[in-house]
C-alpha positions as CSV (number, residue, x, y, z in Angstrom):
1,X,0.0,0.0,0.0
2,X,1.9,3.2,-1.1
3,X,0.7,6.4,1.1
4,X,0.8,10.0,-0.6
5,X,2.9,12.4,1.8
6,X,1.9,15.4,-0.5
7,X,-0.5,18.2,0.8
8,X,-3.1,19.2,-1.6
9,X,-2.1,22.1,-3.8
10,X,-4.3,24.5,-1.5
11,X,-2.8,23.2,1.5
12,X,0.8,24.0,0.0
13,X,-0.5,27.5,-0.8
14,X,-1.3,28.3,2.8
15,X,1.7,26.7,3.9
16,X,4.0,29.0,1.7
17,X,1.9,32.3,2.6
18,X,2.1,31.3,6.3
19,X,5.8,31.0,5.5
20,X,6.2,34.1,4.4
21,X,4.6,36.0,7.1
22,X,6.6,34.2,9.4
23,X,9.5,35.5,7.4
24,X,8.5,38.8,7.0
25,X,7.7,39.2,11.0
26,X,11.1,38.0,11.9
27,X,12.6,40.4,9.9
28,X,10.6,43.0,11.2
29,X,11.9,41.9,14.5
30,X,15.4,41.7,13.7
31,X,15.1,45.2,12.6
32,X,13.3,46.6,15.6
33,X,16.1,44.6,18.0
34,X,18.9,46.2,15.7
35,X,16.9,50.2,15.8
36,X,16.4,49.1,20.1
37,X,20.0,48.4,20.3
38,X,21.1,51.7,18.3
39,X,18.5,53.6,20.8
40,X,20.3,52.3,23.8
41,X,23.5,52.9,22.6
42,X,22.7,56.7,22.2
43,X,21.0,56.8,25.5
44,X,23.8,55.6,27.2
45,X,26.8,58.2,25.4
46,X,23.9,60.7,26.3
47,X,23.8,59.7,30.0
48,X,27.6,59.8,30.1
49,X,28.0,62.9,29.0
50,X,25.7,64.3,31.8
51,X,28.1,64.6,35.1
52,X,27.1,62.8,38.6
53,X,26.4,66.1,41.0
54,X,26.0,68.5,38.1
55,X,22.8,69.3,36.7
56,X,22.4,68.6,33.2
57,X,21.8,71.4,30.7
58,X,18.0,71.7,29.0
59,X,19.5,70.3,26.0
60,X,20.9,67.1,27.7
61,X,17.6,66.5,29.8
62,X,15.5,66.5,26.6
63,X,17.6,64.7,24.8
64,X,17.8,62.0,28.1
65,X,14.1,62.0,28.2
66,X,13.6,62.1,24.3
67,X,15.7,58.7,24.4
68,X,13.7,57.1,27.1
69,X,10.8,57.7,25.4
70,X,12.1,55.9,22.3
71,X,13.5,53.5,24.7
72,X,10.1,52.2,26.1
73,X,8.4,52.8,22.5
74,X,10.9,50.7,21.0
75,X,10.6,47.9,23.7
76,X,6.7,47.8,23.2
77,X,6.7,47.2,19.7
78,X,9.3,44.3,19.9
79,X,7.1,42.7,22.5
80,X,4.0,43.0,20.9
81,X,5.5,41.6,17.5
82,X,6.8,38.7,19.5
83,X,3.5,37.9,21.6
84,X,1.4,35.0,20.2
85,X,-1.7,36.2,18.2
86,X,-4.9,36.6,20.0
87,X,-2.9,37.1,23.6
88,X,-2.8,40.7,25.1
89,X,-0.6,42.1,27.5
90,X,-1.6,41.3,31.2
91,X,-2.5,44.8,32.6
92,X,-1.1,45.8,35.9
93,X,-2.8,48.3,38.7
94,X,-0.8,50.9,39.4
């Protein structure tokens, strides 16, 4: 008895397309990881520049909190591109 291991040609189809959207997501995360890891590194040169004891210069302070802004913005979209769909963040009281 010879069994046929071959999808039917619709099945191959959604395969494929559910291929490519997996491939298309994980690029779009490996480019939000690489723009979350160029955001950090500014933030952190920013930060360094600003002097323990000496307060920072209007500038510097918007530029600090521009970056952590981006920061968290950054982190948010990475974790809802990697959360399963149809699950939601838990929300927290505050």
């Amino acid at each position: 008895m010879i069994i046929a291991l071959a999808a039917p040609p619709e099945e191959l189809r959604k395969r494929q397309r559910l291929l490519s959207e997996l491939l298309l997501t994980l690029d779009k995360y490996v480019q939000s990881l690489r723009e979350l890891k160029e955001v950090r590194k500014t933030y952190s040169e920013r930060s360094a520049e600003i002097k323990p004891g000496v307060e920072p210069s209007p500038k510097q302070f918007a530029g600090v909190v521009q970056l952590q802004s981006t920061v968290e913005t950054e982190q948010a979209l990475v974790a809802a591109e990697t959360r399963p769909p149809g699950k939601s963040r838990k929300r927290t009281l505050r």
